[in-house]
N, C-alpha and C positions, 0 to 999 in steps of 0.2 A: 317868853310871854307871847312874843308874836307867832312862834308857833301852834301856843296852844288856839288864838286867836283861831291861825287860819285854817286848824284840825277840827275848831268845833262852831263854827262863824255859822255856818248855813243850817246848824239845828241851834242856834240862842238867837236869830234874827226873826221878829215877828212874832217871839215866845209874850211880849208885855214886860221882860226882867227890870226891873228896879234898877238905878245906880249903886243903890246900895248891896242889893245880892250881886250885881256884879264884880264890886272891889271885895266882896267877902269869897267869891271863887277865887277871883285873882292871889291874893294874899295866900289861900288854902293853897295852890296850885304851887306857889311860888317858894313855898317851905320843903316841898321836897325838890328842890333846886339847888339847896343850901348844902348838900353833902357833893354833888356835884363841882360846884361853881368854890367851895371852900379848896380845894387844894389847886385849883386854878389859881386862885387869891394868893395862895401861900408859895406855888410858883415862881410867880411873876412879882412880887414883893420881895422876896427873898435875892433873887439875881439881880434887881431892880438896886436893893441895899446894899448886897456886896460889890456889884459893878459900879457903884457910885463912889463906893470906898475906893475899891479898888483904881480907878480913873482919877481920884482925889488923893493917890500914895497916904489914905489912910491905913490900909491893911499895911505899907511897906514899914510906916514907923510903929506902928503895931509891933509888927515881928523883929524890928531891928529896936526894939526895946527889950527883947527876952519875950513875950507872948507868944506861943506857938496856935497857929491856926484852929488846931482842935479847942485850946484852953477859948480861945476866942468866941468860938463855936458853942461852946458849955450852955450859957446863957440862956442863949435864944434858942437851942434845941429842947431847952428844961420849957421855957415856955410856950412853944410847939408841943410838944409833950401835953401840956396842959393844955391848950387850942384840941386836941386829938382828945382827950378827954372829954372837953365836952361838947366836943362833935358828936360823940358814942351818945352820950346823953341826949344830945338831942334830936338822931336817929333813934334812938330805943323808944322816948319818950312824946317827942312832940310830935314825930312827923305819923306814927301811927295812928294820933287823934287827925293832924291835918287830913291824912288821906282819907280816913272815914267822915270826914266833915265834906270833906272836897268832893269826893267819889258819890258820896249820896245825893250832895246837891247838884252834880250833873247827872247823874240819873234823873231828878225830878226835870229839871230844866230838858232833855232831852226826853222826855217822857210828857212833858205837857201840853195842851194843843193847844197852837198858834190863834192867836189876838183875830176876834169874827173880822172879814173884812168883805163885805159883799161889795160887789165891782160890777157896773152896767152890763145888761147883755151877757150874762155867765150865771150859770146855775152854780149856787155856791152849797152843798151837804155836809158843810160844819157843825151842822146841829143836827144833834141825832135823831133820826126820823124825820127830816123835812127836808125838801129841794125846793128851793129858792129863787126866783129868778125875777130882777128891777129892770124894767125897760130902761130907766134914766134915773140919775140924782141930779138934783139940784147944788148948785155950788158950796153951798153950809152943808151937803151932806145929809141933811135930815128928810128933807122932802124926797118921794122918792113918788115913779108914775110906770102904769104899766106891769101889775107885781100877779105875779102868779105865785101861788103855795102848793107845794103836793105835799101831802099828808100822809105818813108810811107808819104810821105811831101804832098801826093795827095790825101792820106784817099782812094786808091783804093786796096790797101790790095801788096801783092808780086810783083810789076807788077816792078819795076824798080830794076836792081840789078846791081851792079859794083864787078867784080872780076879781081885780080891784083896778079902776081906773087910776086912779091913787093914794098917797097915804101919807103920814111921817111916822119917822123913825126913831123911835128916844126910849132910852135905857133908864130902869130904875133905880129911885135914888142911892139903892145898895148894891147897883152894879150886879144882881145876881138876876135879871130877867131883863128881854130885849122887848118893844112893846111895839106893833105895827095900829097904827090908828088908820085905817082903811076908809077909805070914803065910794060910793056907789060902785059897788061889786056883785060878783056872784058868787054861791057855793053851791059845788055840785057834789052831790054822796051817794055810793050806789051799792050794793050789798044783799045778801041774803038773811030774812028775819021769819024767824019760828019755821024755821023747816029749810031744807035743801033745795024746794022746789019754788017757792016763796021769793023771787027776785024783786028789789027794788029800787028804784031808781029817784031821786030828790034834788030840786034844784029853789033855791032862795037867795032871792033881792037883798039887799040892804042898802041903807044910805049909810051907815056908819058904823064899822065894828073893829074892836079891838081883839086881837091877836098877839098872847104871851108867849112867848119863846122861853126856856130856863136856861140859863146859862152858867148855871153853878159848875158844869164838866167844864168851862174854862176857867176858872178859877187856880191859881198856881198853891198846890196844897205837900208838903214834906211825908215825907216817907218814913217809916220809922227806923232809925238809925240801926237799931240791934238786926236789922236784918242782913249787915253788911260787915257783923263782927269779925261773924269765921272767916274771911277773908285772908290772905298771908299777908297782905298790904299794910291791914290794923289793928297786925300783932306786936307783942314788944320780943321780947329776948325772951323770957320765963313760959311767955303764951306759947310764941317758936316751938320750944323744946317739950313742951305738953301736949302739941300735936301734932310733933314728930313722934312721939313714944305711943300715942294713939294709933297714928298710920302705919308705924312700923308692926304696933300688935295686931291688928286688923289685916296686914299682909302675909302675917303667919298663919295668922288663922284662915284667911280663905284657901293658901295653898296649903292647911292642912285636911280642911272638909274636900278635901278633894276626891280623896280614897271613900267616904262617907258617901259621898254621892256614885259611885261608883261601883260600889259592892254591891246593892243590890244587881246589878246588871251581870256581873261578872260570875258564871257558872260554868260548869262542866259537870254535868252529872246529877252534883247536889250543890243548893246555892252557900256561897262563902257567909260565915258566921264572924260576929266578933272578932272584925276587923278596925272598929274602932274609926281614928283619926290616922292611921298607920297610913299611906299611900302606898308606901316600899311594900306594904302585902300586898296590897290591889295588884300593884306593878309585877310584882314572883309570881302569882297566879297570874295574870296574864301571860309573861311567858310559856308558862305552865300549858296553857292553853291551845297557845300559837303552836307550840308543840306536839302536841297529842293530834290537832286537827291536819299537821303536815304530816306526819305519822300515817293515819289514814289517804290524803293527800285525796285524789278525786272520787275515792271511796266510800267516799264518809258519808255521805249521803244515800248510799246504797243500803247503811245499815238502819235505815228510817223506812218505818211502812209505808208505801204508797199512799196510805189514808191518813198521814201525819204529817205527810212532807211538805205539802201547802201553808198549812198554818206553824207547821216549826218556821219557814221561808219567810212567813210573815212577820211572824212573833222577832227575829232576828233582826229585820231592817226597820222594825218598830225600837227594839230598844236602840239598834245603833243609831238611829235618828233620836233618840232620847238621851243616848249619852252623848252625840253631836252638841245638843242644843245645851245642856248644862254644861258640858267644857268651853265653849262658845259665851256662856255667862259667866263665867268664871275666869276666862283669861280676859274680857271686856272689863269684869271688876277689878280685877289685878294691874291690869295696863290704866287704867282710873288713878290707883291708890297709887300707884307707881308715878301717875304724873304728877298729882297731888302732894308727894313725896320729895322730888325734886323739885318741887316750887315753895315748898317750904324750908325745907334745906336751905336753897341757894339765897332764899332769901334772909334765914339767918348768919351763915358768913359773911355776905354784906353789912350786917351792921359793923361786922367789927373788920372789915377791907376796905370801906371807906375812908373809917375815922383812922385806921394806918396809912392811908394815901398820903396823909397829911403830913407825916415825918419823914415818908418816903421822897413825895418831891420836895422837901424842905433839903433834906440831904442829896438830892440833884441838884439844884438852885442857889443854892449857897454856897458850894464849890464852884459851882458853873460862871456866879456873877463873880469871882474871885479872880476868875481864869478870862474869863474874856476884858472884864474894868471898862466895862461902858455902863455909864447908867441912863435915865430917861426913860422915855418908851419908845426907841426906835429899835434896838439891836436886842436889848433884851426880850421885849413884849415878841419878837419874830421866832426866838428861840423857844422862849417859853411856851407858846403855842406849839410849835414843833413837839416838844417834848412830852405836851399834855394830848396833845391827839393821838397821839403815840401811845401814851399810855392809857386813854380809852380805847382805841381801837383793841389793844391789848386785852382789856376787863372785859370788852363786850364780845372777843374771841373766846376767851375762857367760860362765860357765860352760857354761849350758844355750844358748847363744846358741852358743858355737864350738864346740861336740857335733850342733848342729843345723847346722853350716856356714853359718850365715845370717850370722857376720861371722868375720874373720882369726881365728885361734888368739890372737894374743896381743894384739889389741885387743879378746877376751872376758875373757882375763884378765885386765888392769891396767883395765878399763871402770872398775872401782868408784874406784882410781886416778885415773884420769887427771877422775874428775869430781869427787871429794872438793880435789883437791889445790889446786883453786883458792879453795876455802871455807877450808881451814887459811892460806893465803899472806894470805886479805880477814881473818879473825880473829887472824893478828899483827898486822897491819899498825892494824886498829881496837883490839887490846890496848897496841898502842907507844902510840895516841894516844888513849888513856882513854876511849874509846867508848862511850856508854853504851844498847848495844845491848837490854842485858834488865832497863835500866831503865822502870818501869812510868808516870815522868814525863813521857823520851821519849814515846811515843806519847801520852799525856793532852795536851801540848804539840803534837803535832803533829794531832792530830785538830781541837783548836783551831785551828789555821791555815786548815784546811780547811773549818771550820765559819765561820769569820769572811770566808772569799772566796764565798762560797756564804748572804750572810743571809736569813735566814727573814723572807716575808712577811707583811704586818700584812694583818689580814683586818678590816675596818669589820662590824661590828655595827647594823644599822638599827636 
C-alpha cells in the first residue's frame, strides 16, 4: 500500500479526494494483493507450524506412534487444496471487478483538475480562459486587492482586461461558480466591429461589479466503467479464452489478405487473376518474376521504347512504395495483435499459477518447518522469505521471457513451477526420512570425511 502511495502521491494531492473515495481505491488496490501475498501467508504458516511441532517433538511422537509423515500431511494438504480453490475463485471472479473499479477510479482521480488555488502575486490559468492575478489576500482568504483579469473567452488574444483595486472572493452555494465582488476598477475591451477596418477601443469605471467564474470543469465526475472492459485486467477465465480465439482469428486473417493486397501489384506481362487470400501464389509469382527480370539482367530495359521508359520508371517506384506502405500496415497490425495476444494469454495462465503457488510452497514449508524444528518468527520467517523471493523472482523471469517471445506462453508461466516443484517432492521425501539437512553436525561431519581422504602433509623441519 505504501507503494501504491508513493507511485500515485503527486497526481491525488490537491485533486479535493474525499476520505471515502480514498479507502474505496485503497480496498480496490488491495484485492489484487491477495494472490500475491496468499502463498506468502501459506509459506510462512506452514514452516511456522511444522517447525513449532517439530521443536515441541510433536512430529517425533507422531511418527513413533505408527503415523507416517505423508499420512500426517493428508489433512492439511486436502485443505490447502481447498484455500487454492478458492483462491482460483477469487482471481477469476473478484479481482476482475476490483481492478475495473480500481483502474477507473484512478483514471478519474488522475485525470481531474487540481482543487482552484489562487496564491498572491502569480498568475493562476486554472480556469479556462482567464489569467488571474491577486496582488495580496487577506488572512481569511476572502478578501483579496490589487486583481487583474484577462479575458481569453474570445480566442482574440489581450483584448479584454478587468482591473480592480479590490474585492472578495466567495463561491456559490453549490460550489459550481467562483464569484469575484470587485469594488472601484476598470475594464478595458478593444476589438474590431462591423468590418475589418473598424477598430475599437473601450474603457469603463465602476464602483462595484461582480465577476462569475464556472467551475463545474473542477468538479470530480466518473467515467463510464464499460469503457475499460476490454481490458485483459477485467477479464474472468471464459472472457480470457473469447478473446484469445478473437485475436488468434484476426491473426490469420490479416496474414492471409496479405496476398490480396498484393496481387494487384504483382505483374509480368499480364496482371495475376484470382489469387484470392492464397499468399504462396503471390509468393511463386514473385519468384517467377525475379527470375525472368535476372534473365534479361541490365537488358531489360532496353526492350522498352524510349517513350515508355520514363513512366514505366515511375509507374514502378509508385507501386513499390504502395506495396511498401501496405506491408508496413500490415506487419504494425500483426506486431499489435501479436502483443495483444501475449497479454491475454499470460494473463490467463496466471489465474490458474497463482492459485497453484499455494500447494506449491505449502509442499516446500511443511517439509522445510519439519527439517529445521524451529518455530516463531525468527528462523522460519528468514527462510521463508528466501524461499518466496525466490520464487517471484522465478514467476517474474518466466513472465518477461513469454512477453519477449523468447520461450512458449505457458512454459514462462509455470518456469517458476516446474523448477521449484522438484525441490518440495526432495524436502518431503528427506522430511519422511528425518533428514538432517540444516543440521550444522551434518556438514561439521562431512567436511571431516573430506578432510581425512585428503591428509595434510608433514613438512620436516631441518
Amino acid at each position: 500500500m505504501m507503494q501504491f502511495f508513493w507511485l500515485y502521491m503527486d497526481e491525488m494531492i490537491g485533486k479535493g479526494i474525499s476520505i471515502w473515495m480514498l479507502i474505496q481505491l485503497l480496498v480496490y488496490m488491495s484485492t489484487t494483493l491477495v494472490p500475491l501475498a496468499l502463498p506468502l501467508a501459506i509459506l510462512l504458516s506452514s514452516i511456522m507450524t511444522f517447525g513449532n511441532m517439530g521443536e515441541n517433538f510433536e512430529l517425533v511422537a507422531i511418527k513413533s506412534s505408527g503415523i507416517s509423515f505423508l499420512r500426517f500431511m493428508r489433512p492439511m494438504l486436502l485443505f490447502i487444496i481447498f484455500i487454492s480453490g478458492l483462491a482460483f475463485l477469487f482471481a477469476n471472479n473478484v479481482i476482475p471487478v476490483a481492478n475495473l473499479k480500481a483502474l477507473s477510479l484512478l483514471y478519474d482521480v488522475r485525470n481531474s483538475k487540481p482543487t482552484l488555488n489562487i496564491r498572491p502575486d502569480q498568475f493562476n490559468n486554472d480556469i479556462q480562459g482567464y489569467s488571474i492575478r491577486v496582488g495580496s489576500k487577506d488572512k481569511d482568504g476572502n478578501i483579496i486587492r490589487d486583481v487583474v483579469i484577462y479575458d481569453h473567452t474570445d480566442m482574440m488574444g489581450d483584448n479584454k482586461v478587468v482591473m480592480a483595486k479590490e474585492g472578495q472572493m466567495i463561491s456559490s452555494p453549490d460550489k459550481q461558480s467562483l464569484i469575484f465582488k470587485l469594488k472601484d476598477g476598470w475594464q478595458y475591451q478593444e476589438g474590431y466591429e462591423n468590418g475589418a477596418h473598424n477598430f475599437t477601443q473601450m474603457r469603463m469605471h465602476f464602483e462595484q461589479w461582480d465577476k462569475v467564474f464556472d467551475l463545474s470543469g473542477f468538479k470530480f465526475t466518473r467515467t463510464n466503467e464499460d469503457m475499460f472492459k476490454n481490458a485483459y485486467q477485467m477479464m474472468n477465465l471464459a472472457q480470457l479464452s473469447e478473446s484469445i480465439d478473437s485475436i488468434r482469428h484476426n491473426k490469420n486473417r490479416t496474414s492471409g489478405n496479405v496476398g490480396a493486397y498484393l496481387a494487384p501489384y504483382v505483374t509480368i506481362g499480364s496482371r495475376i487473376t484470382n489469387v484470392g487470400r492464397d499468399s504462396s501464389t503471390i509468393y511463386t509469382k514473385l519468384k517467377q518474376n525475379v527470375a525472368v527480370v535476372r534473365k534479361y539482367d541490365s537488358s531489360f530495359l532496353q526492350l522498352i521504347p524510349d517513350s515508355s521508359r520514363a513512366t514505366l520508371l515511375q509507374t514502378v517506384q509508385n507501386n513499390i512504395r504502395n506495396v511498401k506502405s501496405l506491408m508496413d500496415v500490415s506487419a504494425l497490425d500483426q506486431s499489435l495483435q501479436n502483443e495483444n495476444f501475449l497479454k491475454f494469454d499470460i494473463e490467463y495462465h496466471r489465474k490458474f499459477t497463482l492459485s497453484f503457488a499455494c500447494i506449491l510452497l505449502f509442499l516446500i514449508g511443511a517439509p522445510l518447518g519439519a527439517i529445521i524444528r524451529k518455530g516463531g518468527l525468527g528462523m522460519p520467517l528468514v527462510i521463508a522469505v528466501v524461499f518466496f523471493i525466490t520464487f517471484h523472482i522465478l514467476n517474474i523471469t518466466g513472465e518477461k521471457l513469454a512477453k519477449a517471445e523468447s520461450v512458449q506462453v505457458w512454459i514462462g508461466m509455470w518456469m517458476s513451477t516446474f523448477m521449484l516443484l522438484p525441490l518440495a517432492f526432495w524436502l518431503v521425501f528427506a522430511a519422511r526420512n528425518d533428514s538432517q539437512v540444516f543440521s550444522k553436525e551434518l556438514y561439521v561431519r562431512v567436511w571431516r570425511r573430506i578432510k581425512s581422504v585428503f591428509p595434510a602433509k608433514k613438512v620436516a623441519i631441518a
